[in-house]
mmJSON file of the N, C-alpha and C atoms, coordinates in Angstrom:
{"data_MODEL":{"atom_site":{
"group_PDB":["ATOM","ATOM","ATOM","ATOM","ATOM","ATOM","ATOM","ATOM","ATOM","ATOM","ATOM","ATOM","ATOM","ATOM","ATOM","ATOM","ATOM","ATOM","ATOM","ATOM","ATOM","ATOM","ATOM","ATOM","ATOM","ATOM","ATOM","ATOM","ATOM","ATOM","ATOM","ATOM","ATOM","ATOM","ATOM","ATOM","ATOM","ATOM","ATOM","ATOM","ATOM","ATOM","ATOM","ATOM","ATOM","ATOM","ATOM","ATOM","ATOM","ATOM","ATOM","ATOM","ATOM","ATOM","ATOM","ATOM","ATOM","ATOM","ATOM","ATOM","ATOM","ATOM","ATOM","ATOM","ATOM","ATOM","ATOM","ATOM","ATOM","ATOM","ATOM","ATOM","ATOM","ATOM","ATOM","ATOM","ATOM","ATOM","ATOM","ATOM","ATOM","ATOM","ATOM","ATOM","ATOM","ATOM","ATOM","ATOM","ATOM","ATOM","ATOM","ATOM","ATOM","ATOM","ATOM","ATOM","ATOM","ATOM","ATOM","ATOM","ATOM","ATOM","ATOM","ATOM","ATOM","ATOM","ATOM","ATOM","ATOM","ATOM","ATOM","ATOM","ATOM","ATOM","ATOM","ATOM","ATOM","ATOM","ATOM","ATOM","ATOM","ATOM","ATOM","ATOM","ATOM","ATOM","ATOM","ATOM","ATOM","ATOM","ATOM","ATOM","ATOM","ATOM","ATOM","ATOM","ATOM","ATOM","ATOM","ATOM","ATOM","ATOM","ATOM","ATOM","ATOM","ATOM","ATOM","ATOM","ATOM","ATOM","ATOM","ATOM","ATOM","ATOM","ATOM","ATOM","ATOM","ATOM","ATOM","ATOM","ATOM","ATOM","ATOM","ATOM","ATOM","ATOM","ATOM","ATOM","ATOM","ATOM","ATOM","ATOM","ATOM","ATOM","ATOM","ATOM","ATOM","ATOM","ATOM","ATOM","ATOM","ATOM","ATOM","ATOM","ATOM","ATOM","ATOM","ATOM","ATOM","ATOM","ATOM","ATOM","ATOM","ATOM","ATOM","ATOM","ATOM","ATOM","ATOM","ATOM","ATOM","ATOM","ATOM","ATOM","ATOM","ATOM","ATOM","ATOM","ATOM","ATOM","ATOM","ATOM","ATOM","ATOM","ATOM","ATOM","ATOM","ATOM","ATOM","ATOM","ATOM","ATOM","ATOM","ATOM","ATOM","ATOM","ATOM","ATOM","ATOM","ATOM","ATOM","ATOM","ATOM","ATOM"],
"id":[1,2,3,4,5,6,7,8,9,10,11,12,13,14,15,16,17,18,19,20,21,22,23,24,25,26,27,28,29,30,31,32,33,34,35,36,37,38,39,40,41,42,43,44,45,46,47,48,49,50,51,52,53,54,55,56,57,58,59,60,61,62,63,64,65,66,67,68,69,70,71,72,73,74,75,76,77,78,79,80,81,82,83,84,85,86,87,88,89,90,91,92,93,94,95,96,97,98,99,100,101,102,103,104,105,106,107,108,109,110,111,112,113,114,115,116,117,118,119,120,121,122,123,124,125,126,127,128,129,130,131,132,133,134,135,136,137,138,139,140,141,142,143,144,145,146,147,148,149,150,151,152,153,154,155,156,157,158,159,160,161,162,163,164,165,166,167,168,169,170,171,172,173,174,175,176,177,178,179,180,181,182,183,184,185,186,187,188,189,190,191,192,193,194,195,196,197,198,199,200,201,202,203,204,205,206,207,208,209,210,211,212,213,214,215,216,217,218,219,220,221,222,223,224,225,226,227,228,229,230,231,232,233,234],
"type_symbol":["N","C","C","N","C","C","N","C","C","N","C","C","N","C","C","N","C","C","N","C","C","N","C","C","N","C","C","N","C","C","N","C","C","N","C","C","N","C","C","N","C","C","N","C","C","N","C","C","N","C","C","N","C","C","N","C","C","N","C","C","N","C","C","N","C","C","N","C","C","N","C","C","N","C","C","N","C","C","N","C","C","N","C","C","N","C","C","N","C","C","N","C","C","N","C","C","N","C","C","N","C","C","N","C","C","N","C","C","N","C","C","N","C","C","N","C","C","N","C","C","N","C","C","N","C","C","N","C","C","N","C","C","N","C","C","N","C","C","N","C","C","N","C","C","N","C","C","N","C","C","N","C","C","N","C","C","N","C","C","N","C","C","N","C","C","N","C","C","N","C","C","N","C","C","N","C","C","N","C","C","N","C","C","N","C","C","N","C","C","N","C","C","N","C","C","N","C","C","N","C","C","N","C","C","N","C","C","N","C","C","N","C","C","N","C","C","N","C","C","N","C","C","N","C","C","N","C","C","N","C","C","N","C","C"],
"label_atom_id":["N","CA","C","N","CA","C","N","CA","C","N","CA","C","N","CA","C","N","CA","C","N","CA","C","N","CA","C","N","CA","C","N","CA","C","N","CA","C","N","CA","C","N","CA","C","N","CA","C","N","CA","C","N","CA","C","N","CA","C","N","CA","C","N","CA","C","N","CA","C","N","CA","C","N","CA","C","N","CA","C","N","CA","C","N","CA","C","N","CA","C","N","CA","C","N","CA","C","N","CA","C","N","CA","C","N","CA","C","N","CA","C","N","CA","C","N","CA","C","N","CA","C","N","CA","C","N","CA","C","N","CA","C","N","CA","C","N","CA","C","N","CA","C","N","CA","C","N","CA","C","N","CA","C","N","CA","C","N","CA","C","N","CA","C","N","CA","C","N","CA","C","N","CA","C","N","CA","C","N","CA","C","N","CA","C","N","CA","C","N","CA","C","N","CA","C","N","CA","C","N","CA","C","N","CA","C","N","CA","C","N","CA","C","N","CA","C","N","CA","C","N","CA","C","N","CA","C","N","CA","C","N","CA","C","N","CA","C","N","CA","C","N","CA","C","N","CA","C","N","CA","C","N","CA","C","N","CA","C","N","CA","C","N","CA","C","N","CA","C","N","CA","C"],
"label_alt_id":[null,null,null,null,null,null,null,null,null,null,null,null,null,null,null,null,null,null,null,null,null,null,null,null,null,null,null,null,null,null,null,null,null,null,null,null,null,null,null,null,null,null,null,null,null,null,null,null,null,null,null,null,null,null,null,null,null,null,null,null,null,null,null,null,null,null,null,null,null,null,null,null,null,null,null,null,null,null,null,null,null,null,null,null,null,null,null,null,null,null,null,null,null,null,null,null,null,null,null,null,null,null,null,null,null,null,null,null,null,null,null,null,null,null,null,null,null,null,null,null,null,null,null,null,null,null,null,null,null,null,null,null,null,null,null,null,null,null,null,null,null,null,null,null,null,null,null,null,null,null,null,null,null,null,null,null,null,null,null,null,null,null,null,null,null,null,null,null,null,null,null,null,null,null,null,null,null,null,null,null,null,null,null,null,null,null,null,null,null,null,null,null,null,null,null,null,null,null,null,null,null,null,null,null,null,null,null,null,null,null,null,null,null,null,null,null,null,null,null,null,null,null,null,null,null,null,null,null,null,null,null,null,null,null],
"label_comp_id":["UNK","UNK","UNK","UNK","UNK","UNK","UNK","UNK","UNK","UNK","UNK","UNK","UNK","UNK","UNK","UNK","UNK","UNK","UNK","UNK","UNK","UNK","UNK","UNK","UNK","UNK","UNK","UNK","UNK","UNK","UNK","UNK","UNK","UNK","UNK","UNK","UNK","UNK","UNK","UNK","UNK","UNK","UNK","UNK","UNK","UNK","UNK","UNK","UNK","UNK","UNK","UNK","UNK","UNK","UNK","UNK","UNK","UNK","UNK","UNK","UNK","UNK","UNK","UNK","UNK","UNK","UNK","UNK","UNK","UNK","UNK","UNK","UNK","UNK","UNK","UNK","UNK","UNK","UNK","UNK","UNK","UNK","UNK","UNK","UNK","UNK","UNK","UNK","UNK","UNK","UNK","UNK","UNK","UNK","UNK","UNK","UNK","UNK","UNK","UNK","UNK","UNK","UNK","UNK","UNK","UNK","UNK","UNK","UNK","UNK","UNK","UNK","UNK","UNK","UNK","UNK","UNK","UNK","UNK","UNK","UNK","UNK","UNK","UNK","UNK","UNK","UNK","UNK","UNK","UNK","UNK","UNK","UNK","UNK","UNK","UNK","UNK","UNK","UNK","UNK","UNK","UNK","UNK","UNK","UNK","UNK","UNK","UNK","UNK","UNK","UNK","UNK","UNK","UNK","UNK","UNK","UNK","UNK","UNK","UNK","UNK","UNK","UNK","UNK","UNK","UNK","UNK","UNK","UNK","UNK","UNK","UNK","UNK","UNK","UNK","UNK","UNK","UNK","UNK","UNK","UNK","UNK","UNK","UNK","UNK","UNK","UNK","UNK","UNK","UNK","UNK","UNK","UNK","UNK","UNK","UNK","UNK","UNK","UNK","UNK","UNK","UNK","UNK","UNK","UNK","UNK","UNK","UNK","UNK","UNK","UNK","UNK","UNK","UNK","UNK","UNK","UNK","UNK","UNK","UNK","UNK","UNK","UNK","UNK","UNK","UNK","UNK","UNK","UNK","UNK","UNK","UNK","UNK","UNK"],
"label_asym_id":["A","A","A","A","A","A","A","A","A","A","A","A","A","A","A","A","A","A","A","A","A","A","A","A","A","A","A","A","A","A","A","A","A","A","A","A","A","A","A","A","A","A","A","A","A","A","A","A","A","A","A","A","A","A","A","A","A","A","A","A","A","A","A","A","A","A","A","A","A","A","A","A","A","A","A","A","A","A","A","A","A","A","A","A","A","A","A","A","A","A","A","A","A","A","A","A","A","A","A","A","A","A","A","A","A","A","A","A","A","A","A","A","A","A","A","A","A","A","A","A","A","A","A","A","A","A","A","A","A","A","A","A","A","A","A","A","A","A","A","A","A","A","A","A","A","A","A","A","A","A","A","A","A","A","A","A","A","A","A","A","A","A","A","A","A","A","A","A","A","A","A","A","A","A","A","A","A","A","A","A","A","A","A","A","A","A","A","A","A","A","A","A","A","A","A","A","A","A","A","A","A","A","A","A","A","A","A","A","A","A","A","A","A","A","A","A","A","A","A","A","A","A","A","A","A","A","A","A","A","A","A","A","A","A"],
"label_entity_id":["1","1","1","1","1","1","1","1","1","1","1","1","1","1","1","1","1","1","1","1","1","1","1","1","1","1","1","1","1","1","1","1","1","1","1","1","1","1","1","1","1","1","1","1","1","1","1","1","1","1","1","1","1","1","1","1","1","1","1","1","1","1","1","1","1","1","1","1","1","1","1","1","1","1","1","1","1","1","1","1","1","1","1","1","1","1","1","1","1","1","1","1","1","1","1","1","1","1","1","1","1","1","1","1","1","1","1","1","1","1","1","1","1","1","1","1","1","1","1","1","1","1","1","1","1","1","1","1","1","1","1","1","1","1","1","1","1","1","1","1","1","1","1","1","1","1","1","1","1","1","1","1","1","1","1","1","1","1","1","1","1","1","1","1","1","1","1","1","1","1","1","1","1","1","1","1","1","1","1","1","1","1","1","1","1","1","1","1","1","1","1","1","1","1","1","1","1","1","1","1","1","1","1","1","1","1","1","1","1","1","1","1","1","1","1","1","1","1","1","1","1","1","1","1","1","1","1","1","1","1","1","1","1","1"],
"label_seq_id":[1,1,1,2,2,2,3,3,3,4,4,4,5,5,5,6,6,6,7,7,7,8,8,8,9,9,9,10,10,10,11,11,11,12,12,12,13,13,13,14,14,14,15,15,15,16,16,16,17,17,17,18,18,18,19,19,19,20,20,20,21,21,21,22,22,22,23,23,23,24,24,24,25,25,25,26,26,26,27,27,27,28,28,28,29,29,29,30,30,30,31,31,31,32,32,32,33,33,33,34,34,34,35,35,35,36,36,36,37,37,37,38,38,38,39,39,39,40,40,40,41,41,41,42,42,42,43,43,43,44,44,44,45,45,45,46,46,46,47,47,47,48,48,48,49,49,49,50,50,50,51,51,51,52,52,52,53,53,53,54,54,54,55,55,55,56,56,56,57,57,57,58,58,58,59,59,59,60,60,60,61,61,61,62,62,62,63,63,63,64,64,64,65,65,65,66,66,66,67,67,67,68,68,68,69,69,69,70,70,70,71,71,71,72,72,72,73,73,73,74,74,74,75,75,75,76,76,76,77,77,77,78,78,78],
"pdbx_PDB_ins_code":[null,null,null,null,null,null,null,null,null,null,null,null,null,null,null,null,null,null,null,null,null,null,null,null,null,null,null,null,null,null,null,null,null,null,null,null,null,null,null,null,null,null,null,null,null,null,null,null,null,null,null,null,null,null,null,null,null,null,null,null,null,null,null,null,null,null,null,null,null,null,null,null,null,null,null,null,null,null,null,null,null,null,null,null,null,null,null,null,null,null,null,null,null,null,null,null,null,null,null,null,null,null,null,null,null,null,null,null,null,null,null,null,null,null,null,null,null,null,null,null,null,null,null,null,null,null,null,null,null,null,null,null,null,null,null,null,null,null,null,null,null,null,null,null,null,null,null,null,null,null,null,null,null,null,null,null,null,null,null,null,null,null,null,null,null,null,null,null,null,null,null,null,null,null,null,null,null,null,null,null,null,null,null,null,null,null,null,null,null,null,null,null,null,null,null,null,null,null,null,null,null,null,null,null,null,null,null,null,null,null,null,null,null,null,null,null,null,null,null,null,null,null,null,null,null,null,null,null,null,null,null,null,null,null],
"Cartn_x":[-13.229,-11.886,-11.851,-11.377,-10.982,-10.048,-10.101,-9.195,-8.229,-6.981,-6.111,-6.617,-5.489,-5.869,-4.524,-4.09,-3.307,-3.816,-5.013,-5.832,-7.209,-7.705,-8.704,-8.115,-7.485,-6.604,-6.741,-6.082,-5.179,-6.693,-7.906,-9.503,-9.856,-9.475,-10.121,-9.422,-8.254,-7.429,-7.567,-7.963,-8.516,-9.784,-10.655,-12.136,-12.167,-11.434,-10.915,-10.508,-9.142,-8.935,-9.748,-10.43,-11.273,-12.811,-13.026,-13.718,-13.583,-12.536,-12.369,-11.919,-12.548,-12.449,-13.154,-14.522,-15.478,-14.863,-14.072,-13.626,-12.566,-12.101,-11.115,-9.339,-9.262,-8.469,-7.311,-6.053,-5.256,-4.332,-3.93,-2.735,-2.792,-2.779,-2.926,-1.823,-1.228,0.096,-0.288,-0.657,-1.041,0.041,0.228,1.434,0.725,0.813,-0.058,0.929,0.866,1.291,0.969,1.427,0.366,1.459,0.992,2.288,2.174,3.413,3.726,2.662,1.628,0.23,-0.389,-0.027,-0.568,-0.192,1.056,1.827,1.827,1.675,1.098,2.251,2.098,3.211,4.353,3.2,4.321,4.568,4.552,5.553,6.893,8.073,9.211,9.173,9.745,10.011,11.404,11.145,12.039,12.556,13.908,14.313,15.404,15.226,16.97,16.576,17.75,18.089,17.51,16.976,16.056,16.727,17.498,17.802,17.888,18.426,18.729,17.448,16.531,15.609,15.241,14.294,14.203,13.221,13.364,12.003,11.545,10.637,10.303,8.76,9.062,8.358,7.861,6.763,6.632,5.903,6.366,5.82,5.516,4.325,3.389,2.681,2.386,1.13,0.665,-0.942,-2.049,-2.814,-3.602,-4.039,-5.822,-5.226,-6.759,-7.008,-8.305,-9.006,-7.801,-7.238,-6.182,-4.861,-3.934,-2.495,-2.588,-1.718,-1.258,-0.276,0.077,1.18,0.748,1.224,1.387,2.323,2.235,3.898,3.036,3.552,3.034,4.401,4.036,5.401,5.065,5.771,5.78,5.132,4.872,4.554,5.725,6.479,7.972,8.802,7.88,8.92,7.627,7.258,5.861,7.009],
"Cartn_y":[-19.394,-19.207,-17.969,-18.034,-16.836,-15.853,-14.352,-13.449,-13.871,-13.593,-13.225,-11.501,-11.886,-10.445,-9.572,-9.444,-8.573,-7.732,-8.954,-8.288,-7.466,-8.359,-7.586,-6.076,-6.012,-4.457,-3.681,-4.206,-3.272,-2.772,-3.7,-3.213,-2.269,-2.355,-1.301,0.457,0.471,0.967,1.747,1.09,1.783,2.247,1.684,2.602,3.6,3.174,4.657,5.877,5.521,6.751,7.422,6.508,6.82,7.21,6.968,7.571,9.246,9.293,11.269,12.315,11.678,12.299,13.55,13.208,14.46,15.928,15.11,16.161,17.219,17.382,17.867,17.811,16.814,15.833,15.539,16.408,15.916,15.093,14.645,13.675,12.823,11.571,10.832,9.805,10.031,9.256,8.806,7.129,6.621,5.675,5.146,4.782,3.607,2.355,1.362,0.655,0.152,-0.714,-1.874,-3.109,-4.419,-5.467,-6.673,-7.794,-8.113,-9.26,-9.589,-10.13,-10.621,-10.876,-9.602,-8.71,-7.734,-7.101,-7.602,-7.485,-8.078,-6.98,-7.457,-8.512,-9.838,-10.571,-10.568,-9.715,-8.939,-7.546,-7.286,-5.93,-6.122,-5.618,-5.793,-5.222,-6.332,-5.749,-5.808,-4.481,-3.482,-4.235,-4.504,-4.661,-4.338,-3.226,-2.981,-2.486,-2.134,-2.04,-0.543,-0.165,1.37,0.846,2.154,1.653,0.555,-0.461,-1.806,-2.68,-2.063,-3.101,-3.394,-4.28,-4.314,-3.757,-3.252,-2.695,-3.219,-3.358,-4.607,-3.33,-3.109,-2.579,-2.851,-2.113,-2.405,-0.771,0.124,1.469,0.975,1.261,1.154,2.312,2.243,3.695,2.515,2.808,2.339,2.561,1.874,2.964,3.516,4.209,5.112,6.26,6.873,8.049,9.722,9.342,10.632,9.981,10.862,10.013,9.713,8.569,8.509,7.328,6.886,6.338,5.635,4.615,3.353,2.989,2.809,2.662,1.603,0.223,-0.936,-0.97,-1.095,-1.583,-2.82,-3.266,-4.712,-3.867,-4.408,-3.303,-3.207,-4.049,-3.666,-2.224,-1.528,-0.492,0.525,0.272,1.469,2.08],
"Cartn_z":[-5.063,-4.566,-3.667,-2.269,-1.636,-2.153,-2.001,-2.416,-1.444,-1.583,-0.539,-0.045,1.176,1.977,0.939,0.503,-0.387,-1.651,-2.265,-3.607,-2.675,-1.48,-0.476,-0.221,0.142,0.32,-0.56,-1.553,-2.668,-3.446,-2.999,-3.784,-3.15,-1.65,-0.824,-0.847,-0.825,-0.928,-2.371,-3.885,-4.914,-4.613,-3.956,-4.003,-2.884,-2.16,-1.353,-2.202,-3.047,-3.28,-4.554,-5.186,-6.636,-5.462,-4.262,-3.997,-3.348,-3.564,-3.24,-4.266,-5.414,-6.871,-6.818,-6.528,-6.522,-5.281,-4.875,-3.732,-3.657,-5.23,-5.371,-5.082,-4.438,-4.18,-5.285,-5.566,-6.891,-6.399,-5.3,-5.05,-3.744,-3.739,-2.4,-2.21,-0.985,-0.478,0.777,0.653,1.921,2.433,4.151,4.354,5.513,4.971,5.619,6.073,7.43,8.526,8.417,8.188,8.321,8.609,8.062,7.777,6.25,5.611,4.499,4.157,4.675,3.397,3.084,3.131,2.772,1.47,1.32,-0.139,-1.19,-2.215,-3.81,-3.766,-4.696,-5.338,-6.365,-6.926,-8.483,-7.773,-6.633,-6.472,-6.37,-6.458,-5.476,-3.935,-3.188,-1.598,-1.641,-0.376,-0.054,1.339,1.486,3.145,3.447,4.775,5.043,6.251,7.268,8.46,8.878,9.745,10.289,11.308,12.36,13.848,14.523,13.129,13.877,13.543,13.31,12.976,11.773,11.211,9.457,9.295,7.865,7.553,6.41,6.247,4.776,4.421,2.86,2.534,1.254,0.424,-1.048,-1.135,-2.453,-2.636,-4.272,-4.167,-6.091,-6.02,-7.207,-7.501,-8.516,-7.532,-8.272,-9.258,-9.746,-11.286,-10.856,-10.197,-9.812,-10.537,-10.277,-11.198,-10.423,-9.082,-8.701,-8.909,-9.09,-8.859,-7.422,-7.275,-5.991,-5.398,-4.467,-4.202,-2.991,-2.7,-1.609,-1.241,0.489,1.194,1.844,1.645,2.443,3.408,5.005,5.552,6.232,6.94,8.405,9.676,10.299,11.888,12.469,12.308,13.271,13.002,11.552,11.723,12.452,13.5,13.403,14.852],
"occupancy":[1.0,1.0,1.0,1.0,1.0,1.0,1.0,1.0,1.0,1.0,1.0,1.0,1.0,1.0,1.0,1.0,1.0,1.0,1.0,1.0,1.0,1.0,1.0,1.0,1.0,1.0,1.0,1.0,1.0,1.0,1.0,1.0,1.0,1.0,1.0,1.0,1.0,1.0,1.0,1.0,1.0,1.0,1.0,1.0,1.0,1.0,1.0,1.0,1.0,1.0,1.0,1.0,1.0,1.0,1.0,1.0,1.0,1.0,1.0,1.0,1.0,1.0,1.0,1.0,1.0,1.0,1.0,1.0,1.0,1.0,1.0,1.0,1.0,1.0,1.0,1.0,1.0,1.0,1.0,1.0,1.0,1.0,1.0,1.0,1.0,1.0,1.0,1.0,1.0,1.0,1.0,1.0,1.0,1.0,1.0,1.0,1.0,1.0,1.0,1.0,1.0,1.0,1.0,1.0,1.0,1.0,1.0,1.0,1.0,1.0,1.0,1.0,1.0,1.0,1.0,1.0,1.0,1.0,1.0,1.0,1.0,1.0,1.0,1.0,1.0,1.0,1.0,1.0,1.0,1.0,1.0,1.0,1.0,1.0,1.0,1.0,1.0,1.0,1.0,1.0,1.0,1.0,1.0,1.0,1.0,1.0,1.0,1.0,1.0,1.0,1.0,1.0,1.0,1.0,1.0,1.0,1.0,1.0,1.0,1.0,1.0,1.0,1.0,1.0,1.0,1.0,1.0,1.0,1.0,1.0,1.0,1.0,1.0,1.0,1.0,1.0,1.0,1.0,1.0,1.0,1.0,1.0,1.0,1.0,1.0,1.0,1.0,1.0,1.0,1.0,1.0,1.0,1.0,1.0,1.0,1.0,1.0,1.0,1.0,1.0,1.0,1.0,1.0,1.0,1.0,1.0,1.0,1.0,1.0,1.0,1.0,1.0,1.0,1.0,1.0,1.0,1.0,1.0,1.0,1.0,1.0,1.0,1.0,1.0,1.0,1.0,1.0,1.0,1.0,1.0,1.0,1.0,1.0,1.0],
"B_iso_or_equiv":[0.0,0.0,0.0,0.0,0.0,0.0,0.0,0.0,0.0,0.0,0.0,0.0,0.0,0.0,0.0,0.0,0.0,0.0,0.0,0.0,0.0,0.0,0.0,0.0,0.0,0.0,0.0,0.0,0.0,0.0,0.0,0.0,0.0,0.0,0.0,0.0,0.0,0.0,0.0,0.0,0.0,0.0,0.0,0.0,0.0,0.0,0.0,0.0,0.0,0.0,0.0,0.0,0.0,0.0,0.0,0.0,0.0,0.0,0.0,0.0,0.0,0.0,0.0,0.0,0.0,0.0,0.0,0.0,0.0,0.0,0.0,0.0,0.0,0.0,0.0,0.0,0.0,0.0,0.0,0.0,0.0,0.0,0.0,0.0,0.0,0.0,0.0,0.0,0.0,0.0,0.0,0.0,0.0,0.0,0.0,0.0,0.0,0.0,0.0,0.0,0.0,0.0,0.0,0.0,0.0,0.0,0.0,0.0,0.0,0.0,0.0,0.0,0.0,0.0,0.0,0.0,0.0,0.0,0.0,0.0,0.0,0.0,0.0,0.0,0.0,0.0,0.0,0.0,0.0,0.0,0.0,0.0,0.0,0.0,0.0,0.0,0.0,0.0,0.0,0.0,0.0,0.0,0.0,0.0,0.0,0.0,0.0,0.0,0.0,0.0,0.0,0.0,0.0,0.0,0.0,0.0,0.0,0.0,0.0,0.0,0.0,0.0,0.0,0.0,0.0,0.0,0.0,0.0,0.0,0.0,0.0,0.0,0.0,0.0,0.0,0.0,0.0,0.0,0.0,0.0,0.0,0.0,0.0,0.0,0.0,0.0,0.0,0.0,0.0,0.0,0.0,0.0,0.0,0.0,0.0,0.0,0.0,0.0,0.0,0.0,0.0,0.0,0.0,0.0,0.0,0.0,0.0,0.0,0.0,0.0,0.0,0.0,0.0,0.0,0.0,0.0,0.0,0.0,0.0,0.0,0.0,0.0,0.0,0.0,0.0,0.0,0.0,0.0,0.0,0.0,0.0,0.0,0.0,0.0],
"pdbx_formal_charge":[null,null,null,null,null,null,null,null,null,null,null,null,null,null,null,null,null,null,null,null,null,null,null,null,null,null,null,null,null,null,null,null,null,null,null,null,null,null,null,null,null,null,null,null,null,null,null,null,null,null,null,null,null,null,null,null,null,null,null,null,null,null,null,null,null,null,null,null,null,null,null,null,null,null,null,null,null,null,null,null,null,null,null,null,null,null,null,null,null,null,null,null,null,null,null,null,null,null,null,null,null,null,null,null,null,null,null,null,null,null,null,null,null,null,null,null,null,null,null,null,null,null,null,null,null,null,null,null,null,null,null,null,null,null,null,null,null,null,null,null,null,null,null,null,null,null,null,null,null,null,null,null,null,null,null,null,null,null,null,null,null,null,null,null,null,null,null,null,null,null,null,null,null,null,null,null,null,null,null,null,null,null,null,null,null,null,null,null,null,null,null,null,null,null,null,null,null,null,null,null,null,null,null,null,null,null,null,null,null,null,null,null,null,null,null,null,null,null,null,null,null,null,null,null,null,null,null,null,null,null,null,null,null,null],
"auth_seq_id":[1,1,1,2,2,2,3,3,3,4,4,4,5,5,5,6,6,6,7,7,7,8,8,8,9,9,9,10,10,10,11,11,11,12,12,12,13,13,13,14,14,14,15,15,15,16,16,16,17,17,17,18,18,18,19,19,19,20,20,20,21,21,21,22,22,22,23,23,23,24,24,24,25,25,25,26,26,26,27,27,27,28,28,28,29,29,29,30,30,30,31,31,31,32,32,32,33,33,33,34,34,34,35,35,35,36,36,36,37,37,37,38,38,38,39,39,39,40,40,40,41,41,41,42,42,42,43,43,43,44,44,44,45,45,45,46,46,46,47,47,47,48,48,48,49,49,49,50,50,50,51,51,51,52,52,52,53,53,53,54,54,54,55,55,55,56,56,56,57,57,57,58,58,58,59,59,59,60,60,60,61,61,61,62,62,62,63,63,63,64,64,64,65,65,65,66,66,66,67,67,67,68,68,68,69,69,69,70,70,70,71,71,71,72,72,72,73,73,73,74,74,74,75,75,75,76,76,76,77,77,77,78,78,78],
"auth_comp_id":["UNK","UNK","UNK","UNK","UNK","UNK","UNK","UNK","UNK","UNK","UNK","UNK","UNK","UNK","UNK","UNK","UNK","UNK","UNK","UNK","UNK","UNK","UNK","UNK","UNK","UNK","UNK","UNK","UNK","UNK","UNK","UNK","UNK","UNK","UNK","UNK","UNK","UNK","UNK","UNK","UNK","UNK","UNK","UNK","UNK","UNK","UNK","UNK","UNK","UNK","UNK","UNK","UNK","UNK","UNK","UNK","UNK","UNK","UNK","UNK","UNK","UNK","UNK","UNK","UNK","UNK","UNK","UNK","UNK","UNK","UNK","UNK","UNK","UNK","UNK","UNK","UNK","UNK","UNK","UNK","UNK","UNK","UNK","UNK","UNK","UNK","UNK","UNK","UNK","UNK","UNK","UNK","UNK","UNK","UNK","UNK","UNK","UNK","UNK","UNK","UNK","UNK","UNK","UNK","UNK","UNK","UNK","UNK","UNK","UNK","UNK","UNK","UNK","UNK","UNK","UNK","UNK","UNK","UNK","UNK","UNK","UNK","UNK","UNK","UNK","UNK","UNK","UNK","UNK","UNK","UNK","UNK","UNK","UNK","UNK","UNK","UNK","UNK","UNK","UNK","UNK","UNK","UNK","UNK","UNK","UNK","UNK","UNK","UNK","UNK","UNK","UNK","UNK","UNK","UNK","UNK","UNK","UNK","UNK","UNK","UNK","UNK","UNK","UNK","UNK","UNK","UNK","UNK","UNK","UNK","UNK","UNK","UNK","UNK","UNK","UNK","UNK","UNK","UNK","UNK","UNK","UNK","UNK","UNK","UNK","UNK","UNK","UNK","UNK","UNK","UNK","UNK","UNK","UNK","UNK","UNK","UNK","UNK","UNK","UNK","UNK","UNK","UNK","UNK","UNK","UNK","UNK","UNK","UNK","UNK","UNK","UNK","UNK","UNK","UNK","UNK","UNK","UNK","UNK","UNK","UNK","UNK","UNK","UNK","UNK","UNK","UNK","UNK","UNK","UNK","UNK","UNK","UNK","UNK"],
"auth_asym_id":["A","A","A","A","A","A","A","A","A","A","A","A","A","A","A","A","A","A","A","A","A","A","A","A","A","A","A","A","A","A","A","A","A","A","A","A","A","A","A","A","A","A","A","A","A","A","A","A","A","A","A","A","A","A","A","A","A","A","A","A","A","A","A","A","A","A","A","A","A","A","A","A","A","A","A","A","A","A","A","A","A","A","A","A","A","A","A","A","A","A","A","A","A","A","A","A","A","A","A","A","A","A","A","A","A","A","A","A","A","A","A","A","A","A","A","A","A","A","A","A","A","A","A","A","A","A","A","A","A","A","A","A","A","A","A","A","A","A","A","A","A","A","A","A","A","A","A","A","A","A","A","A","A","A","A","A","A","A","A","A","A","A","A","A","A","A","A","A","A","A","A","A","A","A","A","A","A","A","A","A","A","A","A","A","A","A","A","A","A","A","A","A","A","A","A","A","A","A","A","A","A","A","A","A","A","A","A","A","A","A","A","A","A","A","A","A","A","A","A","A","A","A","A","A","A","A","A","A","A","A","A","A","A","A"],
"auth_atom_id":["N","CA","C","N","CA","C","N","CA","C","N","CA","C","N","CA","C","N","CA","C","N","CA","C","N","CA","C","N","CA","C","N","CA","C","N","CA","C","N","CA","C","N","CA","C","N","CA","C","N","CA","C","N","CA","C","N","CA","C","N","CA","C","N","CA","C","N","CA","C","N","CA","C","N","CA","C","N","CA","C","N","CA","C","N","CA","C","N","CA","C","N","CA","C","N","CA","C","N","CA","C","N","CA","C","N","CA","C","N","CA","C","N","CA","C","N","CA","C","N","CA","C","N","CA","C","N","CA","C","N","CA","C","N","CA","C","N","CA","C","N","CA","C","N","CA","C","N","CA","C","N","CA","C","N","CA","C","N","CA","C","N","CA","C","N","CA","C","N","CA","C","N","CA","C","N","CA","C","N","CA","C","N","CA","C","N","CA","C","N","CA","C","N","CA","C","N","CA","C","N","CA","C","N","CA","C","N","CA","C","N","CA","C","N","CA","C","N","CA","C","N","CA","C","N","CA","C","N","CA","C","N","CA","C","N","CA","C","N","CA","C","N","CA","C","N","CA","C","N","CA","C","N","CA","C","N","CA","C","N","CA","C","N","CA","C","N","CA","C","N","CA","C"],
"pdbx_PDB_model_num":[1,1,1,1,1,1,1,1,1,1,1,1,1,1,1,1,1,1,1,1,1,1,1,1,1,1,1,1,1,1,1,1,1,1,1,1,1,1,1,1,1,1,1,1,1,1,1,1,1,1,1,1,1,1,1,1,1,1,1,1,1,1,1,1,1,1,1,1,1,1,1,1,1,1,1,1,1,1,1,1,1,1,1,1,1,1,1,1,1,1,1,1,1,1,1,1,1,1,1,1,1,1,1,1,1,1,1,1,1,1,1,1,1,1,1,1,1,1,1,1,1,1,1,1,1,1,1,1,1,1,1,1,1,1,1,1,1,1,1,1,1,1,1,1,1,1,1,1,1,1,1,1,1,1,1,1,1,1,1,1,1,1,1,1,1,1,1,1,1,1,1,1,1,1,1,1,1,1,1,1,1,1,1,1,1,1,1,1,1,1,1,1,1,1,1,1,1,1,1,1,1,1,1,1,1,1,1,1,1,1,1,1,1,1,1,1,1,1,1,1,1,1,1,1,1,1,1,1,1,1,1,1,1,1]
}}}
């Protein structure tokens, strides 16, 4: 079975940040641009009006070895 591109991410995105453990690294807040396959299924999305345009988002904290936090948006709000 293929991953979706949403669980592809969300793997990369953990070994990213469990890879800057050794680095002293106590908090990571990343803010990713993409489209809606990029979004977990069991998250809730976020949508409301920015300067007229929509912004569709999803913010989780993952369960990595640092705290940290995830801002998935649409590209339309870039």
């Amino acid at each position: 079975m293929e991953t979706s591109p949403a669980i592809q991410l969300q793997q990369k995105i953990i070994a990213f940040i469990n890879s800057l453990k050794d680095d002293g690294i106590s908090y990571i807040g990343l803010s990713i641009a993409g489209d809606e396959s990029h979004f977990l299924p069991d998250v809730k999305i976020d949508t409301m009006l920015l300067d007229g345009k929509p912004f569709t988002s999803q913010h989780y904290f993952p369960a990595t070895d640092i705290e940290s936090t995830v801002i998935l948006r649409t590209k339309e709000t870039q």
